[in-house]
KEKE-3310 file (N, C-alpha, C; in steps of 0.2 Angstrom, whole numbers, plus 5000, padded with zeros to 4 digits):
npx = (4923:4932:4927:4932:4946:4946:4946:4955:4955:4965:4976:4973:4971:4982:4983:4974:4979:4989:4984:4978:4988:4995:4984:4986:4998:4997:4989:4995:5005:4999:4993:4979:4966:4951:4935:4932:4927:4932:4931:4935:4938:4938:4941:4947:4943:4931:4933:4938:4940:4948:4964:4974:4991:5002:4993:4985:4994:4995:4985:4979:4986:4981:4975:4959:4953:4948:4953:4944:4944:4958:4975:4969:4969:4958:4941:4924:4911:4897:4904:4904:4893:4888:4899:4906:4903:4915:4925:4919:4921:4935:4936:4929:4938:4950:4942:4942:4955:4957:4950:4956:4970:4967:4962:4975:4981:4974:4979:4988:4984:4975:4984:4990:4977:4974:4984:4985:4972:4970:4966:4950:4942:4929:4923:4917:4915:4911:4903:4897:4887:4885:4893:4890:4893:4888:4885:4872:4860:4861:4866:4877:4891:4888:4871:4856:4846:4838:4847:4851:4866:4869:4865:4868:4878:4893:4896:4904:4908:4918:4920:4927:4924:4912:4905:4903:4916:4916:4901:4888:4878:4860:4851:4843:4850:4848:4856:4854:4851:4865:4874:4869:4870:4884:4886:4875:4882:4891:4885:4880:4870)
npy = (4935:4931:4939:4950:4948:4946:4960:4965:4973:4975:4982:4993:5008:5011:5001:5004:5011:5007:4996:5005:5009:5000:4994:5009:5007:4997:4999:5012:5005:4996:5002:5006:5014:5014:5020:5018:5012:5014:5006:5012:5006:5008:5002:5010:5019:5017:5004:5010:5007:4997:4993:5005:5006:5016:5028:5028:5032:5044:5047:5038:5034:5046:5055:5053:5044:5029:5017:5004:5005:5010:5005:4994:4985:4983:4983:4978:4982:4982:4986:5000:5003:5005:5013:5029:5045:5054:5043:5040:5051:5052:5040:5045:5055:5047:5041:5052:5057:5047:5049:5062:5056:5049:5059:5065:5057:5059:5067:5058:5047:5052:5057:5043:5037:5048:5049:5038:5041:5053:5071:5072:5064:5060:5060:5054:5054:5044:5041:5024:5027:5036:5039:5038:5046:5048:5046:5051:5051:5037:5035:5028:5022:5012:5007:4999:5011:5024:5040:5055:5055:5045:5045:5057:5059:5063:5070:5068:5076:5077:5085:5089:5103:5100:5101:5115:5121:5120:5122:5118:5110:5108:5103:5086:5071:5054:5041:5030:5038:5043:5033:5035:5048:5051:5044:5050:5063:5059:5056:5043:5029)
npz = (5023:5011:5001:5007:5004:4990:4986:4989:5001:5011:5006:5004:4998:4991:4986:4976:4968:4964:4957:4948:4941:4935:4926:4917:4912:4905:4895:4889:4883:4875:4866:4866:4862:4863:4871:4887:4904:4921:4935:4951:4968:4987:5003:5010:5019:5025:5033:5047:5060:5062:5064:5052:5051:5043:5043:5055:5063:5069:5075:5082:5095:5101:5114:5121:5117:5124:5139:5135:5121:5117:5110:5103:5089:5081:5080:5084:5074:5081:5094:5093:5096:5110:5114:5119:5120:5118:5115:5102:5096:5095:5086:5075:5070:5067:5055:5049:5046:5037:5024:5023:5018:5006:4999:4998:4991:4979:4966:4962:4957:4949:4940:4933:4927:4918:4910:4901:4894:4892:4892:4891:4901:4910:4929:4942:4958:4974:4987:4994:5008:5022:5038:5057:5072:5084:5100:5108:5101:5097:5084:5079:5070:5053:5044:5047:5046:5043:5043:5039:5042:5038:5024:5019:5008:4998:4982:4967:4954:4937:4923:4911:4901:4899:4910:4921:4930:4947:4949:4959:4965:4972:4973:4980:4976:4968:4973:4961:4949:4948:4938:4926:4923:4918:4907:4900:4898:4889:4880:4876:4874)
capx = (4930:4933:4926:4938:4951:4944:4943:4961:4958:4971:4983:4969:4973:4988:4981:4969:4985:4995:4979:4977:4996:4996:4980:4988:5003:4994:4983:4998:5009:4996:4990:4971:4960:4944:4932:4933:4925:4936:4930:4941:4935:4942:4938:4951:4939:4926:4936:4939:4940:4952:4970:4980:4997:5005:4988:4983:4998:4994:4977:4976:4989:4979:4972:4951:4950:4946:4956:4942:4947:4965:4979:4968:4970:4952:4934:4918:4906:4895:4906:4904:4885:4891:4905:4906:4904:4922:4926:4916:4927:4940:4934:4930:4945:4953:4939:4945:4961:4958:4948:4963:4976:4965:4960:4979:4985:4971:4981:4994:4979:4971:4990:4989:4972:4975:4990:4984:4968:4970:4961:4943:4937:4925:4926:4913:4918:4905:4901:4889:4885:4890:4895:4888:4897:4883:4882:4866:4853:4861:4870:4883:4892:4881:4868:4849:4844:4840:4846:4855:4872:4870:4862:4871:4886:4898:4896:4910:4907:4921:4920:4931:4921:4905:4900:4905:4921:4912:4894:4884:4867:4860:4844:4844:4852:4849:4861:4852:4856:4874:4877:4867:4874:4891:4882:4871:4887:4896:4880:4882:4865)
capy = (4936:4928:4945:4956:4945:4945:4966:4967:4977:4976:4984:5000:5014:5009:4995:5005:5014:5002:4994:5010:5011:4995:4998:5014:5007:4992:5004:5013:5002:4992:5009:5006:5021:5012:5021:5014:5013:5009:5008:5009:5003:5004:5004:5011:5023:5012:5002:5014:5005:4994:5001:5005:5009:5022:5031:5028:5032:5050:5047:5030:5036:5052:5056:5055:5036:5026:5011:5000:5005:5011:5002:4989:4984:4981:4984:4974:4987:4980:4988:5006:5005:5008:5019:5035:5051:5054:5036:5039:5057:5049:5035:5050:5058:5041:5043:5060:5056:5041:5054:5066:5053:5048:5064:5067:5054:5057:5068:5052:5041:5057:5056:5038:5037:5051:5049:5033:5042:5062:5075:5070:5060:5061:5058:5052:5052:5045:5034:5022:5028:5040:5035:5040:5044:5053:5044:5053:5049:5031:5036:5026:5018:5013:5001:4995:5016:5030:5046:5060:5056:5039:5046:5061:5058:5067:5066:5073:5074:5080:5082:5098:5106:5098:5103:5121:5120:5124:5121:5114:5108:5108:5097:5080:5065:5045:5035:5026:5042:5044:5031:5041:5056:5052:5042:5056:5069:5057:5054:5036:5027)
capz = (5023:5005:4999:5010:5003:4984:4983:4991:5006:5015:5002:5005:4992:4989:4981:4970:4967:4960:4951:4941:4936:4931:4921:4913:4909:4899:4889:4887:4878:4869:4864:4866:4861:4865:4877:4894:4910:4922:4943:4957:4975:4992:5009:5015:5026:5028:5039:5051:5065:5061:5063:5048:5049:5045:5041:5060:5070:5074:5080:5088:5103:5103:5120:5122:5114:5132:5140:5133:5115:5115:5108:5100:5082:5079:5086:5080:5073:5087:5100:5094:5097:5117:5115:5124:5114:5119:5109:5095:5094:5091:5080:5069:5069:5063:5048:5042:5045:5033:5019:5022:5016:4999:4996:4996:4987:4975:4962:4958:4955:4942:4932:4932:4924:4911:4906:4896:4893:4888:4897:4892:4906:4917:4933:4945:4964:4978:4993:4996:5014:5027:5045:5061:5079:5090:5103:5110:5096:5094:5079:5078:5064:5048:5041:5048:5049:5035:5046:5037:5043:5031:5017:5013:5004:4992:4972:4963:4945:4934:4915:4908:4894:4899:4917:4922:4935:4954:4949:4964:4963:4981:4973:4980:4968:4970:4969:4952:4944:4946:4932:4919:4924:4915:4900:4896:4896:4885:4874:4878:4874)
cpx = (4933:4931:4933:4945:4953:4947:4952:4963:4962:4977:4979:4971:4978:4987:4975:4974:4990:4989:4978:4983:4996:4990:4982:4993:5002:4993:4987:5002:5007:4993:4982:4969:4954:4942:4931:4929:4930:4933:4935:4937:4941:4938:4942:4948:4933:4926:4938:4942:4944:4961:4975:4984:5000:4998:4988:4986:4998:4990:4978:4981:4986:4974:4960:4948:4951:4950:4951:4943:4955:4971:4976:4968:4963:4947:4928:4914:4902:4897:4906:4896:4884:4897:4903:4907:4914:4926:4927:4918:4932:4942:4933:4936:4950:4949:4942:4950:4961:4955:4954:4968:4974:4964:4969:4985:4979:4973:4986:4990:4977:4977:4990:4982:4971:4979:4990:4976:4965:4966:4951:4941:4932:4924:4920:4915:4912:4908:4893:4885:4889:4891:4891:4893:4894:4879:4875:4861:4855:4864:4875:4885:4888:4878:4861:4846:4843:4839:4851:4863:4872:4870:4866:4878:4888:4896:4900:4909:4914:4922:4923:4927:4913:4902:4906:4909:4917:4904:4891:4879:4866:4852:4847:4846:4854:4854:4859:4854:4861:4877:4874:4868:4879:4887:4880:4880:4891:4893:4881:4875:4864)
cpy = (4935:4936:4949:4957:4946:4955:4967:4972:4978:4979:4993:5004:5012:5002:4997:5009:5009:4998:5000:5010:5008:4995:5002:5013:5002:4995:5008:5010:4997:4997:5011:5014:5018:5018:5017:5017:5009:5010:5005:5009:5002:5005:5007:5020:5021:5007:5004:5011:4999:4996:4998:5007:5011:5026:5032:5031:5039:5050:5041:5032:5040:5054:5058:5047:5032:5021:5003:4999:5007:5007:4995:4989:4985:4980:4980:4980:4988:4986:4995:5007:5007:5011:5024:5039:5051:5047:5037:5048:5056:5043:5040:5054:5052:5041:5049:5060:5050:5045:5058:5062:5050:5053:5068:5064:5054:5058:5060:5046:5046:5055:5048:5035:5041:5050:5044:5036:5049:5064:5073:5064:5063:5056:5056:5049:5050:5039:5031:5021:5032:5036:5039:5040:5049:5046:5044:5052:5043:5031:5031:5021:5018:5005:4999:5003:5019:5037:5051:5059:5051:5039:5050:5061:5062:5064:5071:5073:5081:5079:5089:5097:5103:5099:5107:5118:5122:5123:5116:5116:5106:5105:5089:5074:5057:5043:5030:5032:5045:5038:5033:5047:5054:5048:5048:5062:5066:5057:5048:5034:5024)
cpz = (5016:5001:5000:5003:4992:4983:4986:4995:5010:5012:5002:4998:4987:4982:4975:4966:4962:4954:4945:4936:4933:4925:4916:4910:4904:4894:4886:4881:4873:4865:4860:4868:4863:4870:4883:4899:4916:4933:4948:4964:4981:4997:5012:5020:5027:5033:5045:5056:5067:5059:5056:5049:5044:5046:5049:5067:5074:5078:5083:5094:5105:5111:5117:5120:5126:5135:5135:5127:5112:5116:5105:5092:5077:5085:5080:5079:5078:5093:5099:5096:5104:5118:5116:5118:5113:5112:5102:5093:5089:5087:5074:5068:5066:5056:5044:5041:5038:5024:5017:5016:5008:4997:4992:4992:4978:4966:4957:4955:4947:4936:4930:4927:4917:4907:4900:4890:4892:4894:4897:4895:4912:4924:4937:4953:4969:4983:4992:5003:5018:5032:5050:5066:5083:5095:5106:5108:5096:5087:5077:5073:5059:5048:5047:5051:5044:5040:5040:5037:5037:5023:5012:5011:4999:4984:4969:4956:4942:4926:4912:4902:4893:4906:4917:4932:4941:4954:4955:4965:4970:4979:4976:4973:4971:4968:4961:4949:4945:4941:4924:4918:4917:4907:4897:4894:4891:4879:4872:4878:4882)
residu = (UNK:UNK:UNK:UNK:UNK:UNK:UNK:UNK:UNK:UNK:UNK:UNK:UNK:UNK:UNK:UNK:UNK:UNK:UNK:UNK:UNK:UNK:UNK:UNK:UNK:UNK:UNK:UNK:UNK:UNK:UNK:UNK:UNK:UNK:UNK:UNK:UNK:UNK:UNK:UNK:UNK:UNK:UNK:UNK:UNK:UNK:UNK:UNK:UNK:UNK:UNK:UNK:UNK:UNK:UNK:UNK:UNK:UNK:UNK:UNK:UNK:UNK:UNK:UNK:UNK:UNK:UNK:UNK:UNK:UNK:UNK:UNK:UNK:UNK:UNK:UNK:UNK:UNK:UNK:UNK:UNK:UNK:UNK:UNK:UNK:UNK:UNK:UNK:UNK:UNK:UNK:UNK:UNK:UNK:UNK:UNK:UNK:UNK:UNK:UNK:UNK:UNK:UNK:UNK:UNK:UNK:UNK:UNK:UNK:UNK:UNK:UNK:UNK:UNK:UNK:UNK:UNK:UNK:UNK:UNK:UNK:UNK:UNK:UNK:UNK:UNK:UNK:UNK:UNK:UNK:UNK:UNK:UNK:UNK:UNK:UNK:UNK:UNK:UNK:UNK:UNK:UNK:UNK:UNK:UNK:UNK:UNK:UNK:UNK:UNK:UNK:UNK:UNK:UNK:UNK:UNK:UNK:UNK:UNK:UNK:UNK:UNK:UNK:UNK:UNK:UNK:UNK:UNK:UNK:UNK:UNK:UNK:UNK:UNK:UNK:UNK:UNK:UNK:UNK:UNK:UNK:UNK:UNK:UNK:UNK:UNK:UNK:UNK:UNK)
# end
């Protein structure tokens, strides 16, 4: 709990939102050129299951969630392991909904990041796990499995003038090599 509390999840995006401004507008007015590394972290879809307001209030009324999970605040990871496909539907559909809402807040995060730090960055977007919700294999949630839905995750890499716009590499990539990715493109020992 002292973690949760530590990383300031409960302010979700928003709080990596305001962590960046405040970031960019330090760097701005001290008018720090240095190279940077700067990592932002949320959970605000990793939680899933834990209702956030506003983000939630489309979907959490939405017809297909059960009596045994609708209208609660919160479910213990635990309780999706017996959830009905129907459930774990609309558990995911709270997840996308939770993607959706950072993917669209993502621009205001970018201005806030460049604006101290000009067009040359490179950007590195990832997770560290997917999620499960199939009920019929036992799928559900993440953590003590290595199936496909866990593994495969998104890697965004953006660096204008050093990786060609739209490129996709359809080879497999470890998680140890996404911190040398951005090093090697910067020529960063």
């Amino acid at each position: 709990f002292w973690l949760v509390r530590w990383v300031d999840e409960v302010r979700g995006f928003d709080g990596v939102l305001a962590a960046a401004r405040a970031w960019g507008e330090r760097r701005g007015e001290t008018g720090d050129e240095r190279p940077f590394f700067l990592l932002l972290h949320t959970y605000q879809v990793h939680d899933y299951y834990i209702y956030d307001p506003p983000l939630d209030d489309e979907v959490h009324g939405a017809p297909g969630m059960s009596a045994r999970f609708a209208g609660r605040l919160s479910v213990h990871p635990s309780g999706l392991v017996t959830a009905s496909q129907g459930d774990l539907d609309a558990f995911r559909a709270l997840y996308q909904g939770r993607v959706r809402a950072v993917e669209a807040r993502f621009p205001e995060l970018e201005r806030w990041v460049t604006a101290p730090a000009g067009e040359d960055v490179v950007w590195v977007i990832t997770a560290d796990h997917g999620e499960g919700f199939d009920a019929a294999k036992g799928r559900v949630h993440h953590g003590g499995r290595l199936h496909d839905d866990l593994l495969r995750v998104p890697l965004l890499l953006r660096a204008r003038g050093r990786v060609p716009e739209g490129r996709v590499i359809e080879d497999t990539i470890r998680s140890v090599d996404v911190l040398p990715t951005p090093l090697d493109l910067l020529g960063v020992p």
